[in-house]
VOGU-3710 file (C-alpha; in Angstrom, 3 decimals, decimal comma):
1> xxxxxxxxxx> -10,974/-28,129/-25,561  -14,520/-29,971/-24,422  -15,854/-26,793/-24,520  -15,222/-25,662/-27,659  -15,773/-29,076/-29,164  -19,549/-29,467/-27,706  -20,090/-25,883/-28,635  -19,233/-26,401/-31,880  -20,896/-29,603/-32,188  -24,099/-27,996/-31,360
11> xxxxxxxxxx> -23,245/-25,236/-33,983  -22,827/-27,928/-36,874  -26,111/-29,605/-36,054  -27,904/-26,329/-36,144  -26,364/-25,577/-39,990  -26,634/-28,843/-41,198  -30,559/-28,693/-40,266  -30,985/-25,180/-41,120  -29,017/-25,670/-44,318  -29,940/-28,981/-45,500
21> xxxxxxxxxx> -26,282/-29,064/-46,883  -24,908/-32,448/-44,751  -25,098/-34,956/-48,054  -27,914/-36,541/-46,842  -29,816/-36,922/-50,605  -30,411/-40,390/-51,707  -27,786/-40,483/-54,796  -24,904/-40,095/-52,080  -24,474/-36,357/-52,386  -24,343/-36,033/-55,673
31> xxxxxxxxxx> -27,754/-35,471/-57,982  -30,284/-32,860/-58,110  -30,072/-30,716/-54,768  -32,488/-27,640/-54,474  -31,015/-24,037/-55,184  -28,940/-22,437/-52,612  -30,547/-21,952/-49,592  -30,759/-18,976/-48,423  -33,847/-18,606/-49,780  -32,730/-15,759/-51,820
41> xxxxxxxxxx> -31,764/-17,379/-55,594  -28,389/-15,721/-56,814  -29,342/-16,434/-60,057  -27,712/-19,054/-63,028  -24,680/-20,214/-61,497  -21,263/-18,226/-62,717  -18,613/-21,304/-63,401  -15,693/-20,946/-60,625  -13,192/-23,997/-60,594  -13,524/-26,309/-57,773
51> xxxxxxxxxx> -16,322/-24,713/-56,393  -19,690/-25,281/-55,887  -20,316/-28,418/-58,928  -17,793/-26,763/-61,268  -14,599/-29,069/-62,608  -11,456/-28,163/-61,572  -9,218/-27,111/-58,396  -9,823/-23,876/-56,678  -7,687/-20,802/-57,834  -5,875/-18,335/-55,931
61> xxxxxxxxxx> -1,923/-18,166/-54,927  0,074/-20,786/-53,328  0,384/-21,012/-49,421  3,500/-21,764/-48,062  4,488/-22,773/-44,464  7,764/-20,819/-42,720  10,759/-22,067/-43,557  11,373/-25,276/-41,444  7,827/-26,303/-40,836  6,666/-29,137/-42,648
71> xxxxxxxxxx> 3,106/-31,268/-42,736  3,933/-34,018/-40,724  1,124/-36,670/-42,279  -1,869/-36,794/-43,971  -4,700/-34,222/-43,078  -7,986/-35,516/-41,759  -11,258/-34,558/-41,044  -12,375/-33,976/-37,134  -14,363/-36,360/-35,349  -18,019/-36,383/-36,651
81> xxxxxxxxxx> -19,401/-36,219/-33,437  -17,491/-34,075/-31,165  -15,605/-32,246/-33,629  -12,087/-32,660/-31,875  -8,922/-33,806/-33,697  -6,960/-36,030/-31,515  -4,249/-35,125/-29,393  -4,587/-31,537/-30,870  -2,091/-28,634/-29,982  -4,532/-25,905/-29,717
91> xxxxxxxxxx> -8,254/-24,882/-29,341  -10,551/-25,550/-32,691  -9,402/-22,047/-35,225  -12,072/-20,741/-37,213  -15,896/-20,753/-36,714  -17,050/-22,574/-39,447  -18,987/-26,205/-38,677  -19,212/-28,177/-41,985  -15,169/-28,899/-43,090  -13,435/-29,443/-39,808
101> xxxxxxxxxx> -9,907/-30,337/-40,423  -6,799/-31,671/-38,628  -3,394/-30,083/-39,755  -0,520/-32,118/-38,724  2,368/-29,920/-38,264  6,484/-30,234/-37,410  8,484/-27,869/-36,253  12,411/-28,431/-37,118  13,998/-25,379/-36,234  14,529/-25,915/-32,924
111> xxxxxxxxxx> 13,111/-22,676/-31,742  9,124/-21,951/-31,488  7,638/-20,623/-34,895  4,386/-18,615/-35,428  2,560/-20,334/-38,690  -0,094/-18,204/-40,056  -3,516/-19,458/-41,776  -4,884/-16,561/-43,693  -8,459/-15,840/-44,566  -9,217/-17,358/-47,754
121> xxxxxxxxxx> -7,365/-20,834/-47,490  -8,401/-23,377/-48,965  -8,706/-27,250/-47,971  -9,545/-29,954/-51,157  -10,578/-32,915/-50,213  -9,216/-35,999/-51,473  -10,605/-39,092/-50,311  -12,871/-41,092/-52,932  -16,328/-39,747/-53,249  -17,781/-36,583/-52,962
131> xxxxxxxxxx> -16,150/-34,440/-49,946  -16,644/-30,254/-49,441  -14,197/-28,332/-49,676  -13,000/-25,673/-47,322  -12,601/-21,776/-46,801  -11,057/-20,417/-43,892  -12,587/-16,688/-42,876  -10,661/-15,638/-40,182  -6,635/-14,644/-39,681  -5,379/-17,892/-37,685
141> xxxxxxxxxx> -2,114/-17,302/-36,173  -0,747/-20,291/-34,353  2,593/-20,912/-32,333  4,028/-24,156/-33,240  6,921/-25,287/-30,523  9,585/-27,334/-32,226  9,006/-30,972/-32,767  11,324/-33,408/-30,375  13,930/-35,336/-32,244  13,558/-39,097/-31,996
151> xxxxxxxxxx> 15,938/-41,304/-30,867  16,375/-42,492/-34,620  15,999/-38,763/-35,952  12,622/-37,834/-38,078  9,819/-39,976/-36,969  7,761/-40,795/-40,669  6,426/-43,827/-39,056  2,900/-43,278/-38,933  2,809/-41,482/-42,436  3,590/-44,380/-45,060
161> xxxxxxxxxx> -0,406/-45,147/-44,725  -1,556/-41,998/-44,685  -1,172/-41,652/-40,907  0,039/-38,617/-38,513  3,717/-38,256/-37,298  3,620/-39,562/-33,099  5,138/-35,933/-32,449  3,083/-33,832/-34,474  1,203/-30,625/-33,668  -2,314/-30,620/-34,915
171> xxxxxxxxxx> -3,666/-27,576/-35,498  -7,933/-27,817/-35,296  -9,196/-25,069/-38,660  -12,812/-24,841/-38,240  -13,931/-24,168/-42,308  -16,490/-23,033/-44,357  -18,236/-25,537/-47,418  -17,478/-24,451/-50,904  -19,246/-27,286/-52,384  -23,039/-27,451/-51,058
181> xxxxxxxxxx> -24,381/-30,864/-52,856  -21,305/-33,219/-51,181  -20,261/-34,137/-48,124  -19,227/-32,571/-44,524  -16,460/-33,691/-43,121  -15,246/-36,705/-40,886  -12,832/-38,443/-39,358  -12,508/-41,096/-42,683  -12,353/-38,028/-45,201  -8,553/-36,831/-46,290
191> xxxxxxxxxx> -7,411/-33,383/-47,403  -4,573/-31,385/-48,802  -3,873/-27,862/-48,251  -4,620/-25,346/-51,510  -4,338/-22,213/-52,492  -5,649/-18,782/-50,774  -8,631/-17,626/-53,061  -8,170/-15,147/-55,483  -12,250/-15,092/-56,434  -13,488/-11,598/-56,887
201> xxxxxxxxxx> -16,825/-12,721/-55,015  -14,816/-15,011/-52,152  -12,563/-11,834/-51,285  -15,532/-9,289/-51,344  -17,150/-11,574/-49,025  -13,823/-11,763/-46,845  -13,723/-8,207/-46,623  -16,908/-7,757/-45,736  -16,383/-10,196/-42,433  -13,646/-8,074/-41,778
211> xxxxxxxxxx> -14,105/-7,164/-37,696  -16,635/-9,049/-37,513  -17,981/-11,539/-34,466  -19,166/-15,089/-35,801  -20,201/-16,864/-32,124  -23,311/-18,354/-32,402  -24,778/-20,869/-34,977  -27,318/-18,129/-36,607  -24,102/-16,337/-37,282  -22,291/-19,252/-38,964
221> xxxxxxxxxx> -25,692/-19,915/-41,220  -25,144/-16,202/-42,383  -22,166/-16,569/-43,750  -22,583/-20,099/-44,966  -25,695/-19,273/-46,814  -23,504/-15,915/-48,360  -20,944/-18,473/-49,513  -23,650/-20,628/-51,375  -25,151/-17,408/-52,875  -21,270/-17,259/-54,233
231> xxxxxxxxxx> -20,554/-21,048/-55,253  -23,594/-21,962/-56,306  -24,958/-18,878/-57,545  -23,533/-15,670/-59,422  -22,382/-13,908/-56,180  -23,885/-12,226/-53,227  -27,277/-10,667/-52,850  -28,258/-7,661/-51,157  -30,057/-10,065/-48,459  -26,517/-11,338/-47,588
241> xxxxxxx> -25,086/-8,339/-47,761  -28,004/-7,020/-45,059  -27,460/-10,018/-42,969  -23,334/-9,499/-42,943  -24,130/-6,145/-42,026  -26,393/-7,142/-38,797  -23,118/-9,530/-37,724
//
């Protein structure tokens, strides 16, 4: 887990620099931001709900969890720093560095259960202010073992103030920023789990990630910037297309 926390660490300090995209402008993250950044202007932003500065919650279809698994608290941003959730389940999922979320899972089947996260998720962010949002890229399949019964039966404890169950099984997703002009995550920052994207743009992009190998933070800028060229922009430019090509 230190590993892949301090390489991942290292991975969000190289985007955030190379991207200028860690809500460090003097209004708070809000304001006027420069274009997107990858140097290569999409053109006059096309409106897409939720992302980017456009009103509105991102589209796409509901995502459901298997039939007796359940959110077991509130999700939460990773630590700042290190990028680790606490007490987590599993290695970080996902490659992206700037919405770094803790998923709090139960299990009450009694019996292990694989829980898939598919490529396009989306995380909202909830807290007060000006949080990014979240895209998962990759297929994250994750075996969740069931959750011990208490001695007093469900444990919702830790949840009435927007705390984790003791038992639960946090699951690390590593995600991409919809939302360039607001904030990256942290441990303070709250989230909810949305829908899987049904953007034309979004799912061209997806597809064209498709087999490929995101490991280093060059990578990770790649297909940041290509999301930018998306949210804040009218979609992706031949540039990104060239540079998702070279992956």
């Amino acid at each position: 887990m230190a590993h892949a926390a301090w390489k991942w660490m290292v991975v969000a300090a190289a985007v955030c620099t190379g991207l200028l995209a860690c809500g460090d402008d003097d209004d708070g993250g809000g304001g006027n931001n420069p274009p997107p950044t990858n140097q290569f202007d999409a053109g006059v932003n096309e409106f897409r709900p939720g992302l980017g500065e456009d009103e509105g919650e991102p589209e796409g279809t509901p995502f459901t969890l298997p039939a007796g698994v359940s959110y077991a608290g509130t999700l939460r941003g990773a630590d700042e720093v290190t990028g680790e959730c606490e007490n987590a389940g599993t290695e970080p999922q996902g490659s992206g560095a700037l919405v770094q979320v803790c998923v709090p899972l139960r299990n009450d089947t009694g019996a292990s259960v694989e829980v898939e996260f598919p490529p396009g998720l989306i995380v909202v962010a909830t807290s007060e202010g000006l949080g990014q949002n979240g895209l998962l890229i990759e297929r994250t399949v994750i075996t969740v073992p069931p959750t011990p019964p208490g001695p007093g039966g469900r444990d919702d404890a830790g949840t009435a103030d927007g705390g984790v169950e003791e038992d639960a099984f946090i699951v690390p997703l590593y995600m991409y920023c919809l939302n360039e002009a607001r904030d990256p995550s942290n441990q303070y920052m709250t989230y909810e789990v949305g829908p899987v994207t049904t953007d034309d743009a979004l799912q061209e992009l997806l597809r064209l990630l498709e087999g490929k190998r995101i490991d280093s933070s060059e990578d990770v800028r790649v297909v940041q910037n290509a999301l930018y060229s998306i949210t804040e922009g009218r979609g992706l430019t031949t540039p990104d297309r060239d540079a998702i090509d070279d992956l």
